[in-house]
C-alpha positions in Angstrom: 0.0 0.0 0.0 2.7 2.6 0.8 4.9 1.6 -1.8 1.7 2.2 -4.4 0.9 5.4 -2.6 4.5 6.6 -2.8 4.8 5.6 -6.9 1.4 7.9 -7.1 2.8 11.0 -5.7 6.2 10.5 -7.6 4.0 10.4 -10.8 2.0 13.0 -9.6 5.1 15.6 -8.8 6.9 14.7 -12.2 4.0 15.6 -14.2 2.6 18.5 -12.6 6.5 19.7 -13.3 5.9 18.5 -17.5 2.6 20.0 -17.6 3.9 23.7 -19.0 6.1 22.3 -21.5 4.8 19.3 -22.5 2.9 19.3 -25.8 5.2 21.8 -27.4 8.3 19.3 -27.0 6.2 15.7 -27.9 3.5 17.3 -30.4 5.2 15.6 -33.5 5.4 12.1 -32.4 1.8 12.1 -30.0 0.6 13.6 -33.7 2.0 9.8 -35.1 0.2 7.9 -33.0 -2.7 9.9 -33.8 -2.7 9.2 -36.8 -2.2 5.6 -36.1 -5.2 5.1 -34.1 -7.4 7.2 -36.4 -6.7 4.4 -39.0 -8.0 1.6 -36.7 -11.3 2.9 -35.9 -12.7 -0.4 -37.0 -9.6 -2.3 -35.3 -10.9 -0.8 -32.2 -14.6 -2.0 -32.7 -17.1 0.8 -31.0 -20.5 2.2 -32.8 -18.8 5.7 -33.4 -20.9 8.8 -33.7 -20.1 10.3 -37.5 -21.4 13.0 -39.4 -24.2 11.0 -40.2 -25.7 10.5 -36.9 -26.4 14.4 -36.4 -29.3 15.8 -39.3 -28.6 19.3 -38.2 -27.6 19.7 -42.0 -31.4 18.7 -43.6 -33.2 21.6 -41.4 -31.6 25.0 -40.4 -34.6 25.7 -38.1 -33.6 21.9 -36.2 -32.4 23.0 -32.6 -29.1 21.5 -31.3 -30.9 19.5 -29.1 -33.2 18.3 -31.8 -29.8 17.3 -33.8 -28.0 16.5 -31.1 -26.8 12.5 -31.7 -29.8 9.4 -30.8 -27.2 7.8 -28.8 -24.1 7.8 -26.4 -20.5 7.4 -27.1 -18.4 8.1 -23.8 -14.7 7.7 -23.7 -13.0 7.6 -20.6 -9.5 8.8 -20.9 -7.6 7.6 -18.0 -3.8 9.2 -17.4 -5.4 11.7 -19.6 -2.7 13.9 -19.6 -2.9 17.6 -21.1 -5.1 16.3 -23.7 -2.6 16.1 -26.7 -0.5 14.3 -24.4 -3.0 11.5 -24.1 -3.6 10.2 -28.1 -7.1 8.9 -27.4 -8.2 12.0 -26.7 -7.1 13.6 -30.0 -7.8 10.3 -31.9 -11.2 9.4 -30.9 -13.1 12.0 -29.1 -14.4 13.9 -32.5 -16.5 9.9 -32.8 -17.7 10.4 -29.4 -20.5 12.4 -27.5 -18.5 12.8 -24.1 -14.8 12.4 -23.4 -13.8 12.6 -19.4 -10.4 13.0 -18.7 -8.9 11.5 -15.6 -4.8 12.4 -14.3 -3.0 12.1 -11.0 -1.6 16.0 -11.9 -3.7 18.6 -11.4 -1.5 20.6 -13.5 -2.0 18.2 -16.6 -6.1 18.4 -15.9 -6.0 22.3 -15.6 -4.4 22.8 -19.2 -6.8 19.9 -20.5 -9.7 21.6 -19.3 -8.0 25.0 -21.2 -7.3 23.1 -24.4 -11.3 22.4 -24.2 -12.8 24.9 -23.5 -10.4 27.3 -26.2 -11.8 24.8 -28.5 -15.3 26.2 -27.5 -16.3 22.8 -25.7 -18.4 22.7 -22.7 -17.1 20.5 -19.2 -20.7 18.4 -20.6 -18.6 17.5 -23.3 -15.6 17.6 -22.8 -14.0 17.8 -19.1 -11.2 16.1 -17.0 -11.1 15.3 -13.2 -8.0 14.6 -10.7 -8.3 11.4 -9.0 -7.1 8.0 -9.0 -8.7 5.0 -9.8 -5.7 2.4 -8.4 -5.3 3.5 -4.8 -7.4 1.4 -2.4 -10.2 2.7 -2.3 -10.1 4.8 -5.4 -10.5 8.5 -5.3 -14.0 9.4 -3.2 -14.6 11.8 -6.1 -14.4 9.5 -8.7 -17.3 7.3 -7.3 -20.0 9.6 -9.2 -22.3 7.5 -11.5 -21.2 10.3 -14.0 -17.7 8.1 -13.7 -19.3 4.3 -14.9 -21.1 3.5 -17.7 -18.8 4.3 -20.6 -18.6 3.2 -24.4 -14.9 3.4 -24.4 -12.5 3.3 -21.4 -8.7 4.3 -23.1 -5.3 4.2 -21.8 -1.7 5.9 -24.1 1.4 4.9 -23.1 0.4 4.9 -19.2 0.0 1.0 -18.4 4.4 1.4 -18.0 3.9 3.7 -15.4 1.6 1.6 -13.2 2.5 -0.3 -10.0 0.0 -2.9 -10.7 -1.0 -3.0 -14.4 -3.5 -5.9 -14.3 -5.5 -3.8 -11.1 -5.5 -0.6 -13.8 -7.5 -3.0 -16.5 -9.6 -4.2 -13.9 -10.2 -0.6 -12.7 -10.8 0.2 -15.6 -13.8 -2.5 -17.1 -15.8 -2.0 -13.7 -16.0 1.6 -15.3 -17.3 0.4 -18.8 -21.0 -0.5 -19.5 -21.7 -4.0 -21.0 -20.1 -4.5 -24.4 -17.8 -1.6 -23.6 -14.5 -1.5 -25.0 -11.0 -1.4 -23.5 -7.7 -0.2 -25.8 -4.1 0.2 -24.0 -1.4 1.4 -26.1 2.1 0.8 -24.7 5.2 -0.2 -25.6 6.4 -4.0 -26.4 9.8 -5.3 -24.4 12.4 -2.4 -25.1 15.8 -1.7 -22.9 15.7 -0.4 -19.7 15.1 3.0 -19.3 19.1 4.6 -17.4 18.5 5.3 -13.7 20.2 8.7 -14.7 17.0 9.8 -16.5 14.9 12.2 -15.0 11.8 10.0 -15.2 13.3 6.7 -14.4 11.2 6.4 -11.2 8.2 6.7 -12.5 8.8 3.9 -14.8 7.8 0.1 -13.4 7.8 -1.9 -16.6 10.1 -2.0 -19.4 7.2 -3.0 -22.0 4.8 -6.0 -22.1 4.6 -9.1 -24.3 1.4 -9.6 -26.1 0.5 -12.6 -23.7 0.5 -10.7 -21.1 -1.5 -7.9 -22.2 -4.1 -10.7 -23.3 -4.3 -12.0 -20.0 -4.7 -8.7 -18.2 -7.3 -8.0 -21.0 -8.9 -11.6 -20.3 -8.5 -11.6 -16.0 -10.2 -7.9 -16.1 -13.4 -9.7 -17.8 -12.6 -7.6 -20.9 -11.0 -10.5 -23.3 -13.9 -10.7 -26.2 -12.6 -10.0 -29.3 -9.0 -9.6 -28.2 -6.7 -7.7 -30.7 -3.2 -6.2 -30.7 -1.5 -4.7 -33.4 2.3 -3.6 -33.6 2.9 0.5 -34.6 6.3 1.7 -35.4 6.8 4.9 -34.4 9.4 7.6 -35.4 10.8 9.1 -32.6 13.2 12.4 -33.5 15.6 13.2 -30.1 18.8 13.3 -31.0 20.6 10.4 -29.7 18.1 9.8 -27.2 14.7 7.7 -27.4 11.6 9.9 -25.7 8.4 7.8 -26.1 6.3 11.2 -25.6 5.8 11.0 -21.8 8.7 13.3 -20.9 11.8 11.1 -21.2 13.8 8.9 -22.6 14.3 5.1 -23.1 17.9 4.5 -23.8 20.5 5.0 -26.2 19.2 4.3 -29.3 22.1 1.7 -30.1 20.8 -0.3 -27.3 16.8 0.4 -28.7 14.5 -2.5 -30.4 13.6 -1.8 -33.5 15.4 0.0 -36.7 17.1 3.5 -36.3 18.7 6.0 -37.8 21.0 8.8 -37.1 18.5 10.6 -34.7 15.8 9.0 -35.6 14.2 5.8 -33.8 11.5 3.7 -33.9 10.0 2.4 -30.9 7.3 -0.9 -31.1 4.5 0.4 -29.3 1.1 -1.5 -29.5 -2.7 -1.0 -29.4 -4.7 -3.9 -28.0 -8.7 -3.9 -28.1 -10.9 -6.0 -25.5 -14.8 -5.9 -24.9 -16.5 -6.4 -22.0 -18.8 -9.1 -21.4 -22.9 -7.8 -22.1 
């Protein structure tokens, strides 16, 4: 318990110290694995809302509630980060009615919040919370009905920085309704991240094997359907490998995967899970 209670405020301090700086210094590879997960929409398996859901467009005089979408699409978007620092929420939430964010830094949820509402959304939208849903018990505040139910529950390139990964899945598919849907993108088994690296200690897992993402996918009672798809992604940082969470894993001599000159590319994956209706 202490030790999980410790990792959480170490992730919680290094983050709400990336928070200012963040997007401008990872924007061009979190924009890759946009990109990447735009294209698997159907890899990813939900009933998105399109353009063709909203008849606005047949009747000017149609209200926005009259034109609003017949049905739900919610995306929880947990280690949500600044919002372009969490993929999902860039990737998916234009096919979705309601995208809540959920971070451990209040600094990350602040400028998420910002990004939203500069983009002329409203917190019925669009809207992140602090909180944790690993601790034992999870966050009071997060115990809202507004916090179950969801479509979607998503997860970028945080399941590394977890204590207990398979508790995070299972954390995560109490929070989805029947059918829902559960993607993690991480990274497969890469070198271990230098001690010297200012984000060393908030790293607990040097990747995971595809087996064990299925059976953290299958124990959390979301294992229907289960899918997971390599992505290579470019990363451009000199010598260095940064994954887009703030620092770096290894010299890129020591890195799986192909590189050159500055340029590496990391094996990340995306994996897709249903819950049980």
């Amino acid at each position: 318990m202490a030790s999980e209670q410790n990792k959480s405020l170490r992730n919680k301090e290094f983050f709400d110290n990336e928070a200012a700086s963040y997007d401008a210094r990872h924007e061009k590879t979190l924009n890759q694995l946009v990109e990447e997960i735009r294209s698997r929409l159907d890899f990813i398996g939900v009933d998105w809302v399109d353009g063709s859901d909203d008849d606005s467009g047949e009747d000017e005089d149609v209200t926005k509630e009259e034109s609003a979408p017949k049905r739900e699409v919610r995306l929880l978007d947990y280690a949500c980060g600044t919002g372009l620092a969490n993929t999902h929420h860039q990737a998916l939430a234009p096919y979705t009615t309601q995208c809540i964010g959920i971070d451990l830094s209040g600094n990350m949820v602040a400028t998420y919040n910002t990004r939203a509402a500069n983009q002329g959304l409203t917190p019925s939208e669009m809207h992140a919370y602090q909180g944790n849903l690993l601790s034992t018990p999870p966050s009071p505040s997060l115990a809202a009905p507004a916090f179950t139910n969801f479509t979607l529950a998503a997860v970028g390139l945080g399941f590394h920085h977890f204590d207990d990964p398979a508790l995070a899945a299972r954390r995560l598919v109490e929070r989805l309704a029947p059918g829902g849907v559960l993607v993690v993108i991480d990274f497969l088994p890469h070198a271990k991240i230098e001690s010297t690296h200012a984000a060393s200690h908030t790293v607990t897992r040097h990747g995971f094997e595809e087996e064990e993402v299925r059976g953290m996918f299958e124990d959390a009672g979301a294992g229907e359907g289960f899918r997971l798809e390599e992505v290579g992604i470019v990363f451009n940082r000199g010598v260095k490998e940064d994954h887009g969470h703030g620092h770096e894993h290894g010299e890129a001599g020591h890195s799986h995967g192909s590189h050159s000159g500055g340029e590496v590319r990391r094996r990340i994956f995306i994996a897709r899970g249903a819950k049980g209706v």
